[in-house]
N, C-alpha and C positions, 0 to 999 in steps of 0.2 A: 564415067567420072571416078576417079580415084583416090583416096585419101590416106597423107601420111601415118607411120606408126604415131609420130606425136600427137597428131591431132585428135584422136582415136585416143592416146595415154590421156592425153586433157580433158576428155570427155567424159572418162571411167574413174578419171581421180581429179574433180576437182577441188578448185579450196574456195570458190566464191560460186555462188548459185543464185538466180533468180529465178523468180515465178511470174509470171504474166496474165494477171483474168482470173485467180484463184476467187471466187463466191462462197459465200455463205450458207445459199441456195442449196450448191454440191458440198456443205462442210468442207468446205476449205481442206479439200481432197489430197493438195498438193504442199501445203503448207504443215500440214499436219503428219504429211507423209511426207517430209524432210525436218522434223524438228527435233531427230538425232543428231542430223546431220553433224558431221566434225568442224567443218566449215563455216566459211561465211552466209548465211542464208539473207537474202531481199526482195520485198514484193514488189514490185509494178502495178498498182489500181490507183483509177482514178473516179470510181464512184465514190462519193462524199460517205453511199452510206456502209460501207463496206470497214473503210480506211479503220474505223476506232476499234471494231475488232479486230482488225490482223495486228494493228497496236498493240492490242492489249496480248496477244499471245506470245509480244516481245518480241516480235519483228519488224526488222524496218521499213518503211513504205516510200517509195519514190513514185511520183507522176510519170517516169517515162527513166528507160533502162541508159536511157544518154545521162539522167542525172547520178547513176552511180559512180560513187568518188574514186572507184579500182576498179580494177581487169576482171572480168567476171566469165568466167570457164565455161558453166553450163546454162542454158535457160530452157525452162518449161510453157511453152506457150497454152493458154485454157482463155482463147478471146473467140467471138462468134468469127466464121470462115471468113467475114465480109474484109475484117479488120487484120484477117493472118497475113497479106502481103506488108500492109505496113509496119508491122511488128516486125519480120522478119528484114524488113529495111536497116529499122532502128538497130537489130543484132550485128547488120553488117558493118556500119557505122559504129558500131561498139568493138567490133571484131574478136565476138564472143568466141568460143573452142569450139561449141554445139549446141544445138537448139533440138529440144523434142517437142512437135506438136500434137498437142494432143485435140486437137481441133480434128473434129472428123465432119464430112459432109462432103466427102468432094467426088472422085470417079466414083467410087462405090456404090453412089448414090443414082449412076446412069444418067444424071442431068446434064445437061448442057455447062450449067453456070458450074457445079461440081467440076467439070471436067475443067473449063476457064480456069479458075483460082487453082484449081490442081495445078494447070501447068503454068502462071504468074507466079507462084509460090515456088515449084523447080526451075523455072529460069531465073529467077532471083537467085538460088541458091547455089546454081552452076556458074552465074555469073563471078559470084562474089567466094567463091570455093569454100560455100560454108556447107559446112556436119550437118544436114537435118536429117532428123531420124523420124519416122512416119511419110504425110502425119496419121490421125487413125489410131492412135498406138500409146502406150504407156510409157515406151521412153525407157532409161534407164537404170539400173539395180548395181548397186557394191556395197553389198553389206556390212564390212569390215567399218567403211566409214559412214553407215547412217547413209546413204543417199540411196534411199531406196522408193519403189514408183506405188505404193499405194501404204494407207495407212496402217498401222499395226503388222507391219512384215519384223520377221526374228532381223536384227541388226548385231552389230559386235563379234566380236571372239567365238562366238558361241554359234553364230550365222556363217562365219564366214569359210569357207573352203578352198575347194582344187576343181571344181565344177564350172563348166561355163554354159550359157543358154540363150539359144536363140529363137523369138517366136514371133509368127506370124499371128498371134492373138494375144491383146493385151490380158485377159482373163486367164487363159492356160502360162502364163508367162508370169501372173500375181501366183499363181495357185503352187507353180514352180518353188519357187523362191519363197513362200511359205511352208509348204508340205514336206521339200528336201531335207532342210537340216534336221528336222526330227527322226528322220530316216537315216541319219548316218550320212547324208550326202552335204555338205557345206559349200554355200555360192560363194564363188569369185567372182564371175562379173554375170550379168542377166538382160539383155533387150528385150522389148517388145517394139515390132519393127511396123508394124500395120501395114501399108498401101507403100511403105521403101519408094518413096521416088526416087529419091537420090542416094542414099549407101542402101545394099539388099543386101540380101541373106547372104550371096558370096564374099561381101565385102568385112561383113561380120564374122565369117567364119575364115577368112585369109587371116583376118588381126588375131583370133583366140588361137589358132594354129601357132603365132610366136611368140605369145605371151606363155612369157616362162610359169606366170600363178595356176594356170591352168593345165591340169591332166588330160580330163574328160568333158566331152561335149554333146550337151543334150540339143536339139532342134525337134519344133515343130513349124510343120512346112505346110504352104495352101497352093503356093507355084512359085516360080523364079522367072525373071524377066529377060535373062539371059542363060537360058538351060547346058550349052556349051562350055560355060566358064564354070559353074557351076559345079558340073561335073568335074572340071580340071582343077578348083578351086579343093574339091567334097576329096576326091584322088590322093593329091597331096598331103591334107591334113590327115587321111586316114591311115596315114606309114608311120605316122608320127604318134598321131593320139586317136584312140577312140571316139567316134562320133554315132549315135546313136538317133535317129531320125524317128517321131511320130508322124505322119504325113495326113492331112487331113484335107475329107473330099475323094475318097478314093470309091464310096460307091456312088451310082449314077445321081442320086439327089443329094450328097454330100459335093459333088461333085458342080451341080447347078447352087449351092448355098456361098459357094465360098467367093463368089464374082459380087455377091452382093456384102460379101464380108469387109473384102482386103482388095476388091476388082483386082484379084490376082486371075491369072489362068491356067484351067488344071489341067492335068496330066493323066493319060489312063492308068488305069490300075498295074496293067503287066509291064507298061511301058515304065512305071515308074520303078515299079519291085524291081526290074532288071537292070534300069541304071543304078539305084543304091547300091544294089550287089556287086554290078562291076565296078563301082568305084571305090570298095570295101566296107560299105556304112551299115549298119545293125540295123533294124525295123523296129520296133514297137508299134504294140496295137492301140496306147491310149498312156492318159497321164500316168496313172499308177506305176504300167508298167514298164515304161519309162526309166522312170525312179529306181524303182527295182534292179533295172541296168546298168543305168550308171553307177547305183550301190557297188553293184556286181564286179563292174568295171574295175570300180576307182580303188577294189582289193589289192588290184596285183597280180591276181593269180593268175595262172594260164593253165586250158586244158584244152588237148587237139582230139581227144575223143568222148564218149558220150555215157561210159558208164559208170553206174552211180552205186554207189556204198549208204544205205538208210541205216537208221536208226529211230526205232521209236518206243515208246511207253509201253504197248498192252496191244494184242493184235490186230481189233478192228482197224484202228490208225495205221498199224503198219502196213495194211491191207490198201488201205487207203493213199498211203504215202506214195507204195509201187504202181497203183492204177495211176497216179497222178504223173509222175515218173514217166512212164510208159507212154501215156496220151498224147504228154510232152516232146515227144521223139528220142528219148533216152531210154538206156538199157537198166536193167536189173539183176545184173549177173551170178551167176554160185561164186563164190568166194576160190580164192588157191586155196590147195590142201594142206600147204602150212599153216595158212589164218586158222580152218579148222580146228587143226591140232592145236594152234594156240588158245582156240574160243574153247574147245576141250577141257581145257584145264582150269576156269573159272565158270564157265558160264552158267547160271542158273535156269538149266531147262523147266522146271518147272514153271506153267504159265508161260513158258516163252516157249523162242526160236532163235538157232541165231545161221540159217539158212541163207541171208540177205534177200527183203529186209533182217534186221536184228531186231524182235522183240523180247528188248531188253530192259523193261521197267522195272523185274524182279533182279535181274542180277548189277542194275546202278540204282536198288532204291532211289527209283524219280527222278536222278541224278545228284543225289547225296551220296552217293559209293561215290568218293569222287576216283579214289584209286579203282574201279574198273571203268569209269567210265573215262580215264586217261590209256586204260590199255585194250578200250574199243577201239581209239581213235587209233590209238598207233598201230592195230592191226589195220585199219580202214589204210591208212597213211603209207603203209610199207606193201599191201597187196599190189601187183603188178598189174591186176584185172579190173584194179578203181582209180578212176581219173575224178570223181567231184564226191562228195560227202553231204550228207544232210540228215541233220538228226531233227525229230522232233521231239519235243518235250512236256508235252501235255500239258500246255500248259491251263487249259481251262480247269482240268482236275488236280494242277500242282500247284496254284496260288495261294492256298489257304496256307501249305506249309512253307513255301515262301516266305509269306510273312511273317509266319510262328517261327521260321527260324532262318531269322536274316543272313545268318555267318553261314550257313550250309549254302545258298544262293548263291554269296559272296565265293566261296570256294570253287563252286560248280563254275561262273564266270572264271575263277585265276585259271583252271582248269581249260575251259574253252578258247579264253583268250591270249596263252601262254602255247595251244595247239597250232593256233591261225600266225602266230608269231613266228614258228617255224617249220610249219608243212610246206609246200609247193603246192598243194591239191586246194581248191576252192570248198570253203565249210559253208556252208545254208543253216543257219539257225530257226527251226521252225517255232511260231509261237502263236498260236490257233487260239482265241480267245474264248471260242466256245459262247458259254453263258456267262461270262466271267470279263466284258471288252472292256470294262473301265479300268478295272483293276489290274488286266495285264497289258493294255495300255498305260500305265503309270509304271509298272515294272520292266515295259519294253526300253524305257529309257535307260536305264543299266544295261541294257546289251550294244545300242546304241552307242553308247560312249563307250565301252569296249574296243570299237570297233568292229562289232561282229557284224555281218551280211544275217538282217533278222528279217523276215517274211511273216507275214498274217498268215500264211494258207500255203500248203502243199504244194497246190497249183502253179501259186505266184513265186514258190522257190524254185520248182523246177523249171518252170519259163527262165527267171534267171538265171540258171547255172547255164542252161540250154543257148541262150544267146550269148555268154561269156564263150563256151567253144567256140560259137559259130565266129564270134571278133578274131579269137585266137588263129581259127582256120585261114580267115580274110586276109590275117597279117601273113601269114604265112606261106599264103598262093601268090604264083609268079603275078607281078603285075602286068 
């Protein structure tokens, strides 16, 4: 079954919304998690004792989704499984855009009567070529305008992005669309697809392919129900935009968990890492680093090989930096001889090195020298022997003066974020909390709006840089 770009545009942007079954019981889960919304929002309850609070929280209440007075785009279904075919009647008769249910209990569950209403609920929907999305599932996210699938998610200007998200788990799909924007990564649109009877992951990821909002493409994946298309689906989108796949279930009891999750079905481990790859798609091992990637991604940058230019504070770290580096599958290379000569002529070796790594703490005071720590980068920038960049900045032992002197900070970012403005090479901002995670959690948000690609850990930068070649490689090998 296949569904137009419009009806998919109607579903990601609408202007009337309902909720169907919202309780008290679950804090009015859905109600609460739409009451940005830009739109029109309306409930559907017909317990008597429910009705005076959704009242009161200044929404309107209809006994049944036929009595609303206009065209209504999106609906959330949250009614017991028994009652999901008849609501989804009532959608059709409305001839809503899309219905998410969020009623779970069906194959997943291995029952008999599960499997029944699973498939009364999909022939309903084939019947009548309506959108559902699940059910099982969260349903969907567009931050820009408040429609977003659980309460208290970042909304607005400040949420919203070039990122798009597909998941096979309503929980990693909340966690998505919370966690990202703080990260530098802002959602454009976001599913949570659960048990996909009727539109699946390929169908989700054919529409973010031509939607112009969107650059880059996060998924987490448990199976596909048509693995064929899928592939040809994954193919296509990846010449175009990046897509970056967590895939879950990939070891043998991860693998028996997820039938009882989403009654998807999995995939072995080699079988799957091989078709990603030939279809061009990125891996990730888990949410975090995910994120991490798409960050990565959604820079710009491109690098088709794998060696790295550090920079750090004081030598353990930089020690640290290049094990980390290294582990990664990236190189650590000496420098050309002209870098040399140029690092020659400034660098303060005392206390340092500038071998690469560059333990350069002494010769960029911490990065308050802003003038060498502009003509590190442009030797990093101009050597022919460095494809990515990553400096670390101590920050567990550089917060204090941070905040004693805010305008040196201030500098060190125009500095960082006037380099990322016009390099070609991928910068990794290291920013290691140390003992210090509150404070330079509260300060990581200034590199963030920068725009800078900023990492907690070593590790988790070189992973990034590491999987932005490997995108760059994919685009680049014959199809």
């Amino acid at each position: 079954m296949r569904f137009s770009r419009e009806q998919f545009d109607r579903a990601f942007n609408p202007r009337v919304v309902a909720v169907v079954g919202d309780k008290l019981m679950t804090g009015f889960i859905w109600l609460n998690a739409l009451k940005h919304f830009s739109g029109k929002l309306y409930s559907a309850q017909i317990d008597p004792n429910e009705i005076p609070a959704i009242e009161a929280m200044g929404v309107t209440n209809v006994r049944s989704l036929l009595d609303i007075p206009e065209p209504v785009d999106y609906v959330v279904v949250a009614v017991p499984r028994q009652v999901a075919p008849r609501v989804l009647e009532d959608c059709a008769k409305k001839h809503v855009g899309a219905v998410t249910l969020f009623t779970a209990g069906f194959s997943e569950t291995g029952e008999a009567e599960g499997r029944k209403l699973e498939q009364q609920i999909a022939d309903i929907a084939r019947r009548e070529q309506l959108l559902l999305v699940g059910p099982n599932c969260m349903g969907l996210a567009n931050p820009a305008i408040g429609l977003c699938n659980f309460p208290g998610q970042p909304f607005g200007p400040a949420a919203a992005g070039r990122a798009g998200f597909i998941g096979q788990s309503g929980t990693h799909t909340i966690n998505f669309v919370n966690r990202a924007p703080s990260r530098g990564v802002g959602i454009a649109k976001a599913v949570s697809i659960g048990n996909a009877v009727i539109a699946d992951a390929s169908d989700y990821l054919d529409y973010f392919r031509g939607d112009p909002a969107i650059d880059v493409i996060g998924m987490y994946v448990e199976g596909v129900r048509d693995g064929r298309r899928f592939f040809n689906v994954l193919r296509e989108t990846t010449r175009t935009k990046p897509v970056v796949i967590w895939k879950g279930g990939l070891s043998e009891a991860g693998h028996r968990a997820i039938f009882s999750h989403t009654a998807a079905l999995g995939t072995p481990a080699a079988i799957w890492q091989g078709v990603a790859r030939q279809a061009g798609a990125v891996g990730a091992a888990g949410l975090e680093e995910l994120i991490d990637v798409v960050a990565a991604l959604e820079s710009g940058k491109l690098a088709t090989n794998l060696r790295a230019g550090l920079i750090a504070m004081t030598g353990g770290p930089s020690v640290a930096l290049t094990d980390a580096f290294a582990q990664a599958g990236l190189d650590v290379p000496q420098l050309s001889e002209v870098s040399y000569q140029r690092l020659g002529e400034f660098f303060n070796v005392v206390g340092g090195s500038f071998r690469n790594p560059l333990d350069a703490g002494g010769t960029i005071a911490m990065g308050f020298r802003t003038d060498n720590l502009a003509k590190l980068l442009d030797i990093l920038d101009a050597d022919p022997v460095i494809d990515v960049i990553a400096i670390d900045l101590g920050a567990g032992l550089a917060v204090d003066r941070w905040h004693e002197h805010p305008n040196g900070l201030t500098a060190m970012l125009d500095i960082l974020s006037e380099f990322v403005g016009r390099t070609r090479k991928p910068l990794a901002v290291v920013l290691e909390p140390a003992h210090r995670e509150a404070e330079v959690a509260q300060l990581r948000e200034q590199f963030v709006q920068r725009r800078l690609l900023t990492l907690p850990s070593a590790e988790r930068a070189a992973i990034a840089l590491r999987k932005l070649v490997e995108r760059t490689r994919l685009l680049q090998s014959p199809s």
